[in-house]
N, C-alpha and C positions, 0 to 999 in steps of 0.2 A: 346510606339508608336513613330516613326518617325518622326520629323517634315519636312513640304514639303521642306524648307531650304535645310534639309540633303536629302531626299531623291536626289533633283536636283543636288545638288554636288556631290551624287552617280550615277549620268551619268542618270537617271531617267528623262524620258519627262511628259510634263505636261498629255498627254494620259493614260500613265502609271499608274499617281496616281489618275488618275482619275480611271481610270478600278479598279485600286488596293482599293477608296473608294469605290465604288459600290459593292464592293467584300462585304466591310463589311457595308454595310447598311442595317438597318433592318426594316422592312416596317411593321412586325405585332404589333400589342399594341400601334396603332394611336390613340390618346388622341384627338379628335375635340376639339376645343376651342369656339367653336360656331359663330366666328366670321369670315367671307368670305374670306379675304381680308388673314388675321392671319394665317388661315390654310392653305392657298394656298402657304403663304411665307414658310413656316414650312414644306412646301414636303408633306399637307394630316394636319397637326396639330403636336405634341410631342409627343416623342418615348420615352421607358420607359429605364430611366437612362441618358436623355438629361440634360445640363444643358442650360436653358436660362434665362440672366441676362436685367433687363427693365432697361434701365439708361434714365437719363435726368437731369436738373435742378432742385434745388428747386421750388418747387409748380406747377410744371407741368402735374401729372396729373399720377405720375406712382403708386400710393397708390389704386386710386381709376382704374384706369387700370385693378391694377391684382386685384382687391373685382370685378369686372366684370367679370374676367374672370373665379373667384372663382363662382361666380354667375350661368353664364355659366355650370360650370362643374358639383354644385350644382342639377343641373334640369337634368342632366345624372346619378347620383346619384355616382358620381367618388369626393370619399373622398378628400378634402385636409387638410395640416395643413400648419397654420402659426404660425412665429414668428415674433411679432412687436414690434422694438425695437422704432419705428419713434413714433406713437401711440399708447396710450394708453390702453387697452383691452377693458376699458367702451365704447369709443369712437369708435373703429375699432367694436367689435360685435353692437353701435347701427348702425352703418352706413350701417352695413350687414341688420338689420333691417331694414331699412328705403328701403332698396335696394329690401324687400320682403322674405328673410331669416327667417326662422325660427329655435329654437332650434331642432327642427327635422332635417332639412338640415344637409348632412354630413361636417360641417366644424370644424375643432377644431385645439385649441392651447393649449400649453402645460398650467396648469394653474399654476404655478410659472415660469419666465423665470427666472431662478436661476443667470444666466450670459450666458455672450453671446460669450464662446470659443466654438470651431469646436468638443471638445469632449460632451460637453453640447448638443449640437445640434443634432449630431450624434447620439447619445444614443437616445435622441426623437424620431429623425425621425426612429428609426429601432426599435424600441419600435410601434410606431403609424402603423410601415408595416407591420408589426408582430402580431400586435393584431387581432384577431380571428373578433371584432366589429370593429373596424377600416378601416385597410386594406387601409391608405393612397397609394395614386398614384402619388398626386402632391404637392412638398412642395414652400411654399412662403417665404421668409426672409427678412423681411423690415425693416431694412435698413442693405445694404449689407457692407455697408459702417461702420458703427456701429464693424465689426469685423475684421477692420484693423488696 
């Protein structure tokens, strides 16, 4: 794909690539995040194969953020998985606890994070999409940072 860069130095108006996104926007398999504000910014909530990245500071709040939003998605019954490189799995599944989580709830992580390369990952995640019981939708990766 294009970058707007090159499109504009191919004589391309800002109309243009606008029409030309809308061309390819896809509006079915909106993911509600449950939060108002979230899903309004998000065009409806997340479409399936979007990536969005929470940045911030340390201790600001982006850990407990997305357990929210896993929360959230939890009570839709829209599987996800994580992989937490920031915390520990005792500590991330009690938190989900405390948060009202049960082992019933569809959340899960791989249970050994073997390491944390893009083919590690990759194999999870298409493994967890894959699975018949599964059936992930959304994945989480904390710390994004951890795999540069």
């Amino acid at each position: 794909m294009l970058s707007i860069e090159t499109l504009l130095e191919k004589g391309k108006t800002i109309a243009q690539i606008i029409q030309l996104a809308m061309t390819r926007k896809v509006d079915h398999n909106l993911i509600s995040i449950g939060i108002k504000e979230f899903d309004k910014a998000m065009d409806g909530g997340l479409r399936e194969g979007e990536l969005v990245i929470v940045s911030g500071e340390t201790g600001q709040g982006k850990t407990l953020f997305c357990q929210t939003l896993t929360c959230n998605l939890s009570k839709q019954k829209i599987p996800t998985l994580w992989f937490s490189y920031e915390v520990m799995d005792y500590y991330l599944a009690d938190k989900f606890k405390k948060m009202g989580q049960t082992y019933k709830d569809p959340i899960y992580s791989p249970i050994d994070l073997v390491d944390g390369t893009l083919e590690f990952i990759e194999k999870e995640i298409k493994e967890a999409i894959n699975d018949e019981w599964i059936g992930c939708r959304v994945v989480f990766i904390d710390h994004l940072h951890y795999l540069i």
